[in-house]
N, C-alpha and C positions, 0 to 999 in steps of 0.2 A: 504494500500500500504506500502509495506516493504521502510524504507528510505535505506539510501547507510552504515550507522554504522550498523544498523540491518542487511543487508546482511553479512557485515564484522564480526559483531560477531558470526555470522553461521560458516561462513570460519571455524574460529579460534578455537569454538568449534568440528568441523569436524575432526581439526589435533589432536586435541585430543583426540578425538573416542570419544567425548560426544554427538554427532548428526550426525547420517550416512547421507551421499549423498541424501538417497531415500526421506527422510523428510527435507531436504534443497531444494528437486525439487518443496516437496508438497507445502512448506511453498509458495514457487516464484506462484505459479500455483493460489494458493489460495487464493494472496495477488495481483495477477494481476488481473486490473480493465477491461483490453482486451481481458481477454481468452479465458472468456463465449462467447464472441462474434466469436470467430473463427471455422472455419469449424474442423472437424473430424482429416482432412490432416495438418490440419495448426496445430493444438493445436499436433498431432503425432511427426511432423518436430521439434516444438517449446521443445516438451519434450527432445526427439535425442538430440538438442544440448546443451540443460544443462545436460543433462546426460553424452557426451565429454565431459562439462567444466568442473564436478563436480565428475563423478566416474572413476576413475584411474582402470582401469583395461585391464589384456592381455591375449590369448589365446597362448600357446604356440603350435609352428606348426613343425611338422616332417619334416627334412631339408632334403626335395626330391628334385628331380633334377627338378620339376613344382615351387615347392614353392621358389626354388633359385631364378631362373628366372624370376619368376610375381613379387619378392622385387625386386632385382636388377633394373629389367626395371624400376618399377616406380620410385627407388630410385636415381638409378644411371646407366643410359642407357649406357654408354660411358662405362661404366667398362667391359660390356660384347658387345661391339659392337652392341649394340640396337636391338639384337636378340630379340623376343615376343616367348611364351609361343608355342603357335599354330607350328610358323614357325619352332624351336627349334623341334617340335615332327614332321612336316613334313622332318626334316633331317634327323633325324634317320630313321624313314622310307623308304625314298628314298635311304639310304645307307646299306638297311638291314644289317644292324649289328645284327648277331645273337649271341649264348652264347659263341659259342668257334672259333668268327671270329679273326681275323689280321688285326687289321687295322692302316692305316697308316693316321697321322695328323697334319695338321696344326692348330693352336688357337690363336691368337693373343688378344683372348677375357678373358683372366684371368683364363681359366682352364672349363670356365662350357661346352662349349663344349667337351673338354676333360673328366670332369666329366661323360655328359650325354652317351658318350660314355662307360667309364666303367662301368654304371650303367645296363649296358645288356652282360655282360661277368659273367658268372658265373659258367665257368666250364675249367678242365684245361685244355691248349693250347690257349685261349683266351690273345690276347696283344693287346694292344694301344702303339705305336710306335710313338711319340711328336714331332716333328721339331720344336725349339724354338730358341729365339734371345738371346747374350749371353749364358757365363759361366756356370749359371744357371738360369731357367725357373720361370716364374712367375703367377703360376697356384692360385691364392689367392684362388680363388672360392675353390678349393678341401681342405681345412681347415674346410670350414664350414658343409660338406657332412659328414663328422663322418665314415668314409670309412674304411674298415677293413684290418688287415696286408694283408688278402689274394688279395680283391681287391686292395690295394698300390700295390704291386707285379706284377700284368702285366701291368704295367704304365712302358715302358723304356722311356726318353726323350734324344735327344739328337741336340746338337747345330747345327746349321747351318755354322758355323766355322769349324766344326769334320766330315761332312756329306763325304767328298773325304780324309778325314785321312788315314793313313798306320799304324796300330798300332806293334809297336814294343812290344818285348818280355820284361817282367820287371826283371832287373837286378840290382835292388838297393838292395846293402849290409846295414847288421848293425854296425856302428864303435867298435872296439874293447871297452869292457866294457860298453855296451848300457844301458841307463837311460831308465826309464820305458815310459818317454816321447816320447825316439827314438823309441820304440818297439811298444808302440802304434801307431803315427806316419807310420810307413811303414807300418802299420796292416790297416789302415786308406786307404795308399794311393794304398795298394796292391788290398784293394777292390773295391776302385774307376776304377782301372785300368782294374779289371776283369768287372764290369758292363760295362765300357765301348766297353771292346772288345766284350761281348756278345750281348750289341745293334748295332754295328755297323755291328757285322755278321747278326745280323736278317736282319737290313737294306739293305744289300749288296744282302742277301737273294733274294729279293723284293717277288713275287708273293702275293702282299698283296689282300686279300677280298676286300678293300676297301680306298678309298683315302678319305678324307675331311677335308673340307681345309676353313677357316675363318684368314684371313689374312690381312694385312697393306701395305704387299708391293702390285704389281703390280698383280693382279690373274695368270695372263697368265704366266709368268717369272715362278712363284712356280709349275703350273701344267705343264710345259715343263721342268723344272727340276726334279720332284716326279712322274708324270704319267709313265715312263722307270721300277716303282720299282711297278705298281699296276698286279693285275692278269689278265686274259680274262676272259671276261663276269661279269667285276665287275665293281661296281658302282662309276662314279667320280660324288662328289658333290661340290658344293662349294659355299660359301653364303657372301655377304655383304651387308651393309646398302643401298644404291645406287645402281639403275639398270643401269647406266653409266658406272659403274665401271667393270663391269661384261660385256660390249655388246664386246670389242673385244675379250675377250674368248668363248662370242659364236658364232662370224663370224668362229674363229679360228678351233674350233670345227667344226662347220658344213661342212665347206671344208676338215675338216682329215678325212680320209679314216680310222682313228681307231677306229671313234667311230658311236655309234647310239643314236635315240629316243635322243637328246639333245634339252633342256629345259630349257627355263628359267621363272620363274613363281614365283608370289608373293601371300600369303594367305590373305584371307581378313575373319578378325575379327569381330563382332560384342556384343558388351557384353548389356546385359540385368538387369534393376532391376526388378523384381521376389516381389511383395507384392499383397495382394488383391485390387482389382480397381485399382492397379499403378504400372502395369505391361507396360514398354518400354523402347526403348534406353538408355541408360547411356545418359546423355548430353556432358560430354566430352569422347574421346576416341583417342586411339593411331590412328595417320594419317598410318603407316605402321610398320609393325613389318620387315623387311627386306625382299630380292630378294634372289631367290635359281637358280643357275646353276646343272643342273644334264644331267649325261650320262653315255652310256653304255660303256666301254673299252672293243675291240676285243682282242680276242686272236690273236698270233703273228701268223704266215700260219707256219707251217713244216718246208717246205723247209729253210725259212730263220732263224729259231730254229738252226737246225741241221747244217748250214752254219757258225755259230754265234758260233757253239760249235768247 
């Protein structure tokens, strides 16, 4: 039996690289008086976690809009609104987002639903149109997606403060004898000024493919202000934690006359350990990955088009 200095010299030696991980497990395996006594399963488990204690190693993983998602939940559910992997791919689904759709969004969840949205545009005339809180938008999650200039590019955001804005023409001079600071400066604020007025005009556009909407404030408040800018026969979804949060927008729903097939429905998960003879459940497991509101948006009739014009 290894004493408690004997393990420690293993350690010590380890940091050194004079005795790898694999023969620190042997030495434990070999010098315990209990091992031979354990089953197949036990002596496997028992290996597993000196192999965590003892061998420092990581797989690096291609930062998909799956792999975002399955860390965040585990890590930090709150960041992305407790969306689940599953529910997340039942969104886009239900929102068919295709390569060169329009779509209009809300995200209060840090970007990844915005993310996963751009993550199926790939061709040109494709936009995600952002309604965000403040200034500027706090999309963290798109930082970590590795996103190309072309994909940045049909990402317009725009605040919820500028959504009924009038934008005025830009009329800022340069003072006589401009500093290279002034010159950048209005070079700066001139393009702000042009992105702004080009998403407002999309917005103002509306006829979007598609609405979806993951939000803080009240559901219903945001789809009775943004459903006016969706197209006919296109997809409103809309997802939170809480199926409470969601039942007056589908009383709401159900009595409009604008919409169809409206649903509210929750995925249910099951995850699996996968080894020989120890194939079943996980013992713990997410209680829910969130609740989805989906419906169809009609088209407006003719007459009242043409009245409207």
């Amino acid at each position: 039996k290894l004493s408690f200095e004997e393990i420690e010299g293993l350690k010590t030696k380890s940091l050194a690289g004079d005795v790898s991980a694999q023969q620190i497990i042997a030495s434990l395996t070999e010098n315990n008086e209990s091992f031979a006594k354990k089953t197949d399963f036990s002596k496997s488990k028992y290996i597993k976690r000196k192999q965590q204690k003892f061998m420092k190693c990581f797989t690096p993983l291609e930062t998909t809009v799956y792999n975002l998602c399955d860390y965040f939940f585990m890590v930090n559910s709150q960041k992305i609104r407790g969306i689940r992997t599953d529910t997340l791919s039942q969104l886009l689904s239900l929102a068919n987002v295709y390569s060169n759709a329009r779509v209009l969004a809300v995200d209060d969840g840090q970007g990844l639903v915005v993310g996963a949205l751009l993550s199926r545009l790939d061709e040109e005339g494709g936009r995600v149109v952002a309604i965000h809180d403040g200034d500027v938008h706090n999309y963290d999650v798109l930082r970590y997606m590795n996103s190309t200039t072309e994909s940045s590019d049909r990402l317009r955001t725009l605040a919820w403060s500028n959504i009924n804005r009038k934008m005025d023409p830009f009329t800022e001079e340069l003072p006589e004898n401009p500093s290279q600071m002034d010159i950048s400066g209005r070079e700066r604020r001139l393009r702000g000024h042009t992105r702004l007025s080009q998403t407002l005009d999309e917005f103002q556009h509306g006829d979007f493919d598609a609405l979806v909407v993951s939000t803080n404030y009240n559901p219903l408040s945001v789809i009775k202000r943004l459903v006016p800018r969706l197209g006919g026969s296109r997809m409103l979804v809309v997802y939170d934690q809480s199926k409470e949060a969601l039942l007056e927008s589908f009383a709401w729903l159900r009595e409009s006359h604008e919409f169809l097939n409206v649903q509210l429905t929750e995925s249910w998960l099951r995850e699996y350990q996968v080894l020989p003879k120890r194939t079943h459940p996980l013992m713990s497991m997410s209680g829910s990955g969130g609740f989805l509101l989906s419906a169809i948006h009609l088209a407006a009739p003719a007459s009242s088009s043409s009245s409207s014009e």
